[in-house]
C-alpha positions in Angstrom: 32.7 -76.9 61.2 33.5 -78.1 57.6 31.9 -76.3 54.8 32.6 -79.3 52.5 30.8 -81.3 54.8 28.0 -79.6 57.1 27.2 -81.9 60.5 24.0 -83.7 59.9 21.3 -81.6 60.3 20.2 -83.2 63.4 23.4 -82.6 64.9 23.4 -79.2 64.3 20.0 -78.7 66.0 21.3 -79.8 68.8 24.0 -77.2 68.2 21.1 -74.5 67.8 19.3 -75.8 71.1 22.7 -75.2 73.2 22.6 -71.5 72.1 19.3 -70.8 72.8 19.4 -67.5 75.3 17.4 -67.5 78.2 14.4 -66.0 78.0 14.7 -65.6 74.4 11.3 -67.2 73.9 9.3 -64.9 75.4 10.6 -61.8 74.2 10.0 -62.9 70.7 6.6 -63.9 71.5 6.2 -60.1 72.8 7.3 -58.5 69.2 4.3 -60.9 67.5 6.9 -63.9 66.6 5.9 -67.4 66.7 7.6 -69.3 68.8 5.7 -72.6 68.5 8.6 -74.0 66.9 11.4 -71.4 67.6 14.9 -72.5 69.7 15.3 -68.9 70.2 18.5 -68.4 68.7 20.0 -65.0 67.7 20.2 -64.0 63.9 23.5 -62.9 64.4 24.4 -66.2 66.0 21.9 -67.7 63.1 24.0 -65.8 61.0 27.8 -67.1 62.3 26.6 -70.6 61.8 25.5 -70.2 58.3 29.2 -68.7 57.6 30.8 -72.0 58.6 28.1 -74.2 56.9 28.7 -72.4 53.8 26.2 -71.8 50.8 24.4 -75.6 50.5 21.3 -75.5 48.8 20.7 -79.3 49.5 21.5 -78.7 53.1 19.4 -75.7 53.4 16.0 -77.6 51.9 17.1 -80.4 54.8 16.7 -77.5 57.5 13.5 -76.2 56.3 12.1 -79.5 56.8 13.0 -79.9 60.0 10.0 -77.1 60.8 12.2 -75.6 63.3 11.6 -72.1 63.3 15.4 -71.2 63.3 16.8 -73.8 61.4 14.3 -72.5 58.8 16.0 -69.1 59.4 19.2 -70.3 58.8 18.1 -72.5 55.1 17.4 -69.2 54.1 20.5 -68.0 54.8 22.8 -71.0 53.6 20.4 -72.0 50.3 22.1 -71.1 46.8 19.7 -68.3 45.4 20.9 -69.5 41.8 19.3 -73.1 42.8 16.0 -71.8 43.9 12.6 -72.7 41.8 9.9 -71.0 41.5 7.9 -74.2 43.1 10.5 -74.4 46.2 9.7 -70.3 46.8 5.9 -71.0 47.0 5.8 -74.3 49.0 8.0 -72.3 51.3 6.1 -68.7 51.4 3.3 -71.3 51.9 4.7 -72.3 55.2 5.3 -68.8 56.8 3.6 -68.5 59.8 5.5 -65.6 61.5 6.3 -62.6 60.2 9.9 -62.3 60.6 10.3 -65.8 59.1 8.9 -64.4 55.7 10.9 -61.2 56.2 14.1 -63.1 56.5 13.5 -65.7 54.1 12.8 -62.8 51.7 16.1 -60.5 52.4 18.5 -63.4 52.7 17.2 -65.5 50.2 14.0 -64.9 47.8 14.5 -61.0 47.1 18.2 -62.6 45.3 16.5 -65.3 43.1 16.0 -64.3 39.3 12.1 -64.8 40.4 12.1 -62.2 42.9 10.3 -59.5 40.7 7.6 -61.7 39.2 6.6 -62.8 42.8 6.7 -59.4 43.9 4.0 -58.5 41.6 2.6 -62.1 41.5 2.3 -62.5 45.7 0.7 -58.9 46.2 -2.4 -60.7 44.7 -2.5 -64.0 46.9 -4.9 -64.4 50.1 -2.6 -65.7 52.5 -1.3 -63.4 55.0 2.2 -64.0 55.0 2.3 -64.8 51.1 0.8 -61.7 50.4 3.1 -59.7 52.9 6.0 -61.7 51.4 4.9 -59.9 48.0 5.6 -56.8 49.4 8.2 -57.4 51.5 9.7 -58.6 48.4 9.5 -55.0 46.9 10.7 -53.4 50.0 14.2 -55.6 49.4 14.5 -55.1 46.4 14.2 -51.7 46.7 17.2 -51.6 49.1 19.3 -54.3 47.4 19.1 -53.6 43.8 21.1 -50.7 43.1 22.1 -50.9 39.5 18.0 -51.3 38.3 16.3 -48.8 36.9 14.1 -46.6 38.8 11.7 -46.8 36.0 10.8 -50.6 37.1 9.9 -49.3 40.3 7.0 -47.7 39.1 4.7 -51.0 38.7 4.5 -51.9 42.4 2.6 -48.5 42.7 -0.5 -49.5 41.9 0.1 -53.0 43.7 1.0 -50.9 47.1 -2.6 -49.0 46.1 -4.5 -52.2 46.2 -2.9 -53.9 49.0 -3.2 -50.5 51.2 -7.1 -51.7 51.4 -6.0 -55.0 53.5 -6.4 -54.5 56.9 -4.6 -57.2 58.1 -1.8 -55.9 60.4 1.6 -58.1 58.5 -0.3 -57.1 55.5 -0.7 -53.3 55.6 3.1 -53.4 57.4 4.9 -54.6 54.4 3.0 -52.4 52.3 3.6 -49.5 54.5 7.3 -50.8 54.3 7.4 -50.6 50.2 5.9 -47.7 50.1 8.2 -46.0 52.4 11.4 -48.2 50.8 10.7 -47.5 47.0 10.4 -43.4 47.8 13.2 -43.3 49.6 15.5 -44.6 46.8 15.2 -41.4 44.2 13.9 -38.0 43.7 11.7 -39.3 40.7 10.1 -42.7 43.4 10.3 -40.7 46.5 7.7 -38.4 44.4 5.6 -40.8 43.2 5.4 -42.6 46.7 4.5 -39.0 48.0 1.9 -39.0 45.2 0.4 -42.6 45.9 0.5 -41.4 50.1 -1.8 -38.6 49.0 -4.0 -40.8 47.2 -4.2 -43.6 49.7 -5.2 -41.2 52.4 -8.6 -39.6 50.6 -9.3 -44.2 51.2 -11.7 -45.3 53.3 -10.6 -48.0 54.9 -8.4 -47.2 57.7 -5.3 -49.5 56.6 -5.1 -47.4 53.6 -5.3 -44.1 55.5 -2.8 -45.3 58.3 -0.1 -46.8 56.0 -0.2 -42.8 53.8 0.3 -41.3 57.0 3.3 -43.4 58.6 4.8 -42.9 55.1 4.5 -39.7 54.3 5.8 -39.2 58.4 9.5 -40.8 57.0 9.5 -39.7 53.0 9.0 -35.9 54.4 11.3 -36.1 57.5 14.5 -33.8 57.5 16.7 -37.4 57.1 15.1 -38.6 54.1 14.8 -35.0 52.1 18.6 -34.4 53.0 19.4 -37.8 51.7 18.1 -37.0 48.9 18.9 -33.6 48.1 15.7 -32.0 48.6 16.3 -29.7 51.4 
């Protein structure tokens, strides 16, 4: 394959449907994926093919609208982060209707845009499912891919990951469980604060709020984490 000059795109679903793995389909379905428009292709085979297409942000809008679950994968693995608007990142959070497609779209691609922190803030606030997890599962990559930011501008997704602890819907309360756990484990200054914000969400009501403090506080005090860090 030429990185100057990807097949065309419907050549390379073909491409996609020849790798599919036997019985892919319905083990995805088992782990909650949706698979209504899924090939069943592997991200590390995903991921191979988006090395010899290259970086192509024109290329990677033409996947997305194929709706192929995959092929959507593997735009967000090929698109130029540099190229990506504001308007493109909505229309396409929009469209998630599976929860690893917004977790993917969000490591490979959104969570490396220059807009990833204003929609980590701004997303945590929406009503749709997966647009609100992507808000969140926004924080939890940048978290883990920024390492030359300041802790300091951590601190403003705590009271985000308060709010959003009240949402009971299961991708929802999972990528806030996620940024919780994510954020503290990053410093000794967040992994207090996310201790902190645990205690607080547990004295909640609702039980979203009360499971996702428990889960975290289960990593952020385990031997792994404290050593990492230097607390024990």
């Amino acid at each position: 394959m030429n990185k100057s000059s990807p097949p065309p795109v419907e050549m390379l679903i073909e491409e996609l449907q020849s790798k599919s793995r036997p019985g892919a389909l319905e083990g995805m379905a088992r782990y909650g994926i949706n698979t209504e428009t899924a090939i069943g292709v592997s991200i590390p085979e995903l991921r191979k093919t988006a090395r010899q297409i290259g970086k192509n942000h024109s290329y990677a809008l033409k996947l997305w609208k194929t709706g192929i679950h995959d092929a959507r994968i593997l735009a967000s693995m090929v698109d130029e982060p540099a190229k990506v608007s504001p308007t493109q990142m909505i229309r396409w959070a929009k469209a998630f209707n599976s929860w690893d497609l917004c977790d993917q779209v969000c490591n490979n691609l959104f969570s490396r845009t220059a807009h990833a922190w204003q929609k980590a803030s701004e997303w945590c606030n929406r009503e749709e499912e997966f647009v609100k997890r992507a808000g969140f599962t926004l924080q939890a990559c940048l978290a883990n891919h920024e390492k030359s930011v300041d802790d300091e501008e951590f601190l403003a997704f705590f009271p985000l990951i308060s709010r959003g602890a009240d949402d009971d819907r299961n991708y929802v309360k999972k990528a806030v469980n996620w940024s919780l756990r994510q954020i503290g484990k990053r410093s000794i200054m967040l992994h207090q604060h996310a201790i902190d914000c645990a205690n607080e969400l547990e004295q909640h009501e609702e039980k979203s709020a009360k499971w996702i403090a428990r889960d975290a506080l289960k990593e952020l005090t385990s031997d792994q984490v404290m050593k990492k860090l230097k607390l024990r």
